[in-house]
C-alpha positions in Angstrom: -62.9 -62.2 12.5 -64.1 -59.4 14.3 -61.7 -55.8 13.5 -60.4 -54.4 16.8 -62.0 -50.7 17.6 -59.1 -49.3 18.3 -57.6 -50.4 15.2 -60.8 -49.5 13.1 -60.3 -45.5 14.6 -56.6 -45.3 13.4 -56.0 -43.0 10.3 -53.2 -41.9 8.2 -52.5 -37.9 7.3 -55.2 -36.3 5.1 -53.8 -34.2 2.0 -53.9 -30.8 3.5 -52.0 -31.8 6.8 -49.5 -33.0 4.8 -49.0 -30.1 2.2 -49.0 -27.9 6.0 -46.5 -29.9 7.2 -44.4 -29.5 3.8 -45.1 -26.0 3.8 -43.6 -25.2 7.1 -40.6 -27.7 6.7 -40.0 -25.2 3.2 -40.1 -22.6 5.4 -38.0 -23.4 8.0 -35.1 -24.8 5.5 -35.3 -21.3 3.5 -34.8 -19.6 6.4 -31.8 -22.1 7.5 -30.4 -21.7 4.3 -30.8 -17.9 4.4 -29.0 -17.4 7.8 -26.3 -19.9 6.7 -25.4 -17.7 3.7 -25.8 -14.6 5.3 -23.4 -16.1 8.2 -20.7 -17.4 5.1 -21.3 -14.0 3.0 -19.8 -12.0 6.6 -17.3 -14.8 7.1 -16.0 -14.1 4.0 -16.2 -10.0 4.3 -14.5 -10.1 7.4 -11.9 -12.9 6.4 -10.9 -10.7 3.4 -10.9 -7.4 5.4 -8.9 -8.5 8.0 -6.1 -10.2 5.1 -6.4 -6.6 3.4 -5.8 -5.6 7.1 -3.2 -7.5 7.7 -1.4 -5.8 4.2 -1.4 -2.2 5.3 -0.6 -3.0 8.1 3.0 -4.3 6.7 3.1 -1.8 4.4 2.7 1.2 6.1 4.7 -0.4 9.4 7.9 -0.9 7.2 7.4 2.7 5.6 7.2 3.8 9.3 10.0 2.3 10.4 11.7 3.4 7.0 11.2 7.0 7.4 11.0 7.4 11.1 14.9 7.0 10.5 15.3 9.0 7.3 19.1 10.7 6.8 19.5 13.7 5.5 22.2 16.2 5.4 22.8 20.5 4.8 25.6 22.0 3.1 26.2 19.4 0.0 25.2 18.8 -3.5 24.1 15.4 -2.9 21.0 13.7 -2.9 19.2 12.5 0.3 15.3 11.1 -1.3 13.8 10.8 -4.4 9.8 10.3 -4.7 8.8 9.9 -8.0 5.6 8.9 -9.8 5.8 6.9 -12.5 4.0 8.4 -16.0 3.0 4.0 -16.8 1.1 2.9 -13.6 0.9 -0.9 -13.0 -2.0 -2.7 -13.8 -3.6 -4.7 -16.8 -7.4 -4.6 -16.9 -7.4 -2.1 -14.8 -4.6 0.4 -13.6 -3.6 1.6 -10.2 -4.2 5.2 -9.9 -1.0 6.5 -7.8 1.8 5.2 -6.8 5.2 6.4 -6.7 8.6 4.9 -6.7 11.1 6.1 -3.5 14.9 5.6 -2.9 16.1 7.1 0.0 18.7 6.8 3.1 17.7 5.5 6.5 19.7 4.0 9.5 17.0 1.1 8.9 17.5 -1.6 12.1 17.2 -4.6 9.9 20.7 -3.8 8.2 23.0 -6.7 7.4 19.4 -9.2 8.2 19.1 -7.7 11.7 22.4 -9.3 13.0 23.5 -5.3 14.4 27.0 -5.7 16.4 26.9 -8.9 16.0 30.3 -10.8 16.6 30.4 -12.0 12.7 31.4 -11.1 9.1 28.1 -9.4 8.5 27.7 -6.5 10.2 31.2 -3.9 9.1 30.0 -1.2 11.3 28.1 1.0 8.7 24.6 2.4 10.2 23.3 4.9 7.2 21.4 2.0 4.1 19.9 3.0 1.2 15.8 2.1 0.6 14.2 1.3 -2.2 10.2 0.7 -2.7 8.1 0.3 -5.9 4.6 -1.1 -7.0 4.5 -3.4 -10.0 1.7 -5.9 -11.2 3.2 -9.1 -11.5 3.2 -12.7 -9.9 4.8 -12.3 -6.4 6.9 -15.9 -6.3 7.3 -16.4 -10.1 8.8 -14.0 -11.9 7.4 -15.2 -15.6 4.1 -15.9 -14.2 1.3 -14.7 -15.7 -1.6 -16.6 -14.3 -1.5 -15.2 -10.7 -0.5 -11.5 -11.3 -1.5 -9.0 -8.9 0.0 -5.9 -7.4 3.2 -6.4 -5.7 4.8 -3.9 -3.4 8.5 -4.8 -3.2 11.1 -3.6 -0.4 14.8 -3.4 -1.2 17.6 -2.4 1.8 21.4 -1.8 0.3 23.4 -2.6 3.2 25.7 0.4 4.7 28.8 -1.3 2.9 27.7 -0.7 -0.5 25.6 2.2 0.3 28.5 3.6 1.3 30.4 2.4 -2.0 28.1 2.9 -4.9 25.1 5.6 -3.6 25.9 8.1 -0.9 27.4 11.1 -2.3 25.8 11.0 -5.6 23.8 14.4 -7.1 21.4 11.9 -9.1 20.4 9.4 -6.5 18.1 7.8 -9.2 20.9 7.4 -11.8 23.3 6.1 -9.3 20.7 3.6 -8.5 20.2 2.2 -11.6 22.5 -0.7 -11.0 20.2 -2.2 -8.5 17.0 -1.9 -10.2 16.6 -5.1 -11.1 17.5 -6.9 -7.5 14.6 -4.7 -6.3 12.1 -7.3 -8.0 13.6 -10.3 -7.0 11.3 -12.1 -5.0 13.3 -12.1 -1.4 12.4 -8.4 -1.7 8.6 -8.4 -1.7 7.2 -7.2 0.7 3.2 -7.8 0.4 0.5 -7.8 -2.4 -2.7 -6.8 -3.1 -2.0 -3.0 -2.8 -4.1 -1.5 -5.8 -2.4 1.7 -5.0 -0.3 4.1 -2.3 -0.2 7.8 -2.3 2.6 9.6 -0.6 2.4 13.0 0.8 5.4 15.2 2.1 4.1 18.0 4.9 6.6 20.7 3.7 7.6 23.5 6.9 8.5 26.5 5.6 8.2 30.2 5.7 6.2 31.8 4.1 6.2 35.8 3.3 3.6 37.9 2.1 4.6 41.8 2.0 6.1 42.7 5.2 5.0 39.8 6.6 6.4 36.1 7.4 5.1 33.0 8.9 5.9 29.3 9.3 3.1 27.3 7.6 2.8 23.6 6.8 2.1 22.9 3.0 1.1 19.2 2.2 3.0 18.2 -0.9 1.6 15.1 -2.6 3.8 12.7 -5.4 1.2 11.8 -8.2 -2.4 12.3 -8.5 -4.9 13.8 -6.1 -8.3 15.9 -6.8 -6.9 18.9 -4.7 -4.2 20.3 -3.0 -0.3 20.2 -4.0 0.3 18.2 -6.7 4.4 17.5 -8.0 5.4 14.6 -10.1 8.9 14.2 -7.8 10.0 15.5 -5.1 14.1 15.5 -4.3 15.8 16.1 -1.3 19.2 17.4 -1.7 22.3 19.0 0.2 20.6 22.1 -0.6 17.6 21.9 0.2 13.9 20.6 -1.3 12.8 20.1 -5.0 9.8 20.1 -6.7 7.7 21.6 -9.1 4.3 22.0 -7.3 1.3 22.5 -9.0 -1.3 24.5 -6.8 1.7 25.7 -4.7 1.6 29.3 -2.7 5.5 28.6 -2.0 8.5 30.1 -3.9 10.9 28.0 -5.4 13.5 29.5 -2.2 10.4 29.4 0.5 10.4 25.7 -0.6 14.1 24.8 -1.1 14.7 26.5 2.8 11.8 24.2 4.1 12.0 21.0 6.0 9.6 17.6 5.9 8.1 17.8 9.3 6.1 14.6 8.5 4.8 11.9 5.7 1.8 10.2 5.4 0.7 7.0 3.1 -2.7 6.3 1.9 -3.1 3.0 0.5 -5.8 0.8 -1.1 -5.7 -2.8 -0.6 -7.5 -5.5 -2.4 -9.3 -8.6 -1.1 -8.5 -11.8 -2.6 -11.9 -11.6 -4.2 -11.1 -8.6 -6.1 -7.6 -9.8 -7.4 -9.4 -12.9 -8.9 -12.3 -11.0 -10.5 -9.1 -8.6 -11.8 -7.5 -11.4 -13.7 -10.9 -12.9 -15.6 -12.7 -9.8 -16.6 -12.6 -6.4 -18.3 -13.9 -3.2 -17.0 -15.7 -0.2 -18.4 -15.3 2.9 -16.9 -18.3 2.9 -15.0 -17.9 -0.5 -13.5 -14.4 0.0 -11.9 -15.7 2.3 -9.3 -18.3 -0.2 -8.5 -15.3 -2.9 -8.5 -13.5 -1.1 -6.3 -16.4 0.0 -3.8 -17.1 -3.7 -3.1 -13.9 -5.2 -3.4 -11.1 -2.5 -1.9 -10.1 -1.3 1.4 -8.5 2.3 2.7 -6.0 2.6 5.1 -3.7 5.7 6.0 -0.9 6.3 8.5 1.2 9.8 9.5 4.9 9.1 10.4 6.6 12.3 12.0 10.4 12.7 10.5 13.4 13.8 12.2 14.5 17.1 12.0 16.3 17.3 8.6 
């Protein structure tokens, strides 16, 4: 039987067409691969950056909100704000570097749950509550938990009624306080997580005099830590004016007390979800937590202009 010719010229692949073939299917699955990661890697960034987003953004809104209707009143002994920083920062593994508890008065617009004049039993007509904020590291739905800690930023509002009743009017606004510490971590008070740390700073307007001559100047006064500047562990204000023991400070004690807070500003750092979960399972050194928080933390800052005090 005679073999076709057709069929006799057919071949397969030799060896080397095949390993070029191989070769350039490598190449072109590497490369897929490559983009694909690169493409999940800045999903991810930008997922986690716009959730850290999405936490200042809370924060600093409610402070804004908070403060834009701070009450303060001349001609008492009572006090109007505490900022204090706390000498034990929250934080396991590794430690927030500033943050600073406040309680202050505000005519805050979500009083009595935002039900204002209302026709009910809520609202009794008060307008002036009492504000509370603090950091802590702990697990923000269970309040045992230990497994999902991370830093929690809580929010507490006293309602005019028992403002009214059990803080306005007192000359230690902290002490007075002390009676509502602990609904201040219940959980229907957090506000959001992830906040590594916050850093308040007053902008003190006052005036100033050297020799014969005076001048209004604006002297930023921050609560906690900072490299530079005006440094004071608390700052009060009172019926009679502001307190604080300033480190770095070219006010007197009576340039400072006659002052007014013109404005406040908030610096935070937020973690990504990434960076809480590394937080929990390892340890640092000293020279890996900058790296840590290079990678895994975001900055975000806000100025709120106060009413005239």
């Amino acid at each position: 039987m005679n073999t076709p010719r057709n069929f006799r010229s057919q071949r397969g692949f030799t060896l080397m067409e095949l390993m070029v073939a191989m070769i350039i299917t490598t190449i072109i699955v590497t490369v897929l691969v490559s983009v694909t990661s690169i493409a999940i890697d800045t999903w991810n960034r930008s997922r986690a950056e716009i959730r850290a987003a999405r936490q200042a953004k809370t924060m600093v809104d409610s402070m804004a909100r908070d403060f834009e209707a701070l009450v303060t009143r001349r001609g008492n002994t009572y006090e109007w704000l505490s900022a204090v920083c706390s000498d034990k920062l929250p934080g396991v593994k590794l430690t927030s570097t500033n943050a600073a508890e406040l309680i202050f008065f505000s005519a805050a617009t979500d009083r009595y749950d935002g039900e204002i004049g209302i026709n009910n039993k809520k609202d009794l007509g008060g307008d002036v509550s009492c504000i509370a904020y603090r950091l802590s590291y702990k697990d923000p739905i269970d309040k045992n938990g230990s497994i999902f800690q991370t830093f929690v930023l809580n929010r507490l509002l006293v309602n005019p009624d028992n403002t009214f009743k059990d803080l306005l009017g007192k000359p230690d606004l902290t002490a007075a306080f002390g009676n509502y510490t602990g609904k201040l971590d219940e959980v229907r008070n957090f506000l959001c997580e992830n906040v590594f740390q916050f850093t308040i700073t007053f902008h003190v307007e006052a005036t100033h005099v050297t020799g014969n001559t005076s001048q209004v100047v604006n002297v930023p006064v921050t609560i906690g830590q900072t490299s530079t500047g005006q440094v004071t562990r608390s700052l009060k204000i009172k019926g009679t004016g502001i307190e604080a023991q300033i480190a770095g400070n070219t006010l007197t004690e009576d340039e400072l007390k006659a002052g007014r807070i013109s404005a406040m500003a908030v610096s935070l750092t937020v973690l990504s979800d990434f960076g809480v979960d590394q937080l929990r399972r390892r340890q640092f050194t000293e020279a890996q937590k900058s790296e840590f928080l290079a990678k895994n933390a975001y900055q975000y800052s806000k100025l709120v202009q106060i009413p005239s005090m």
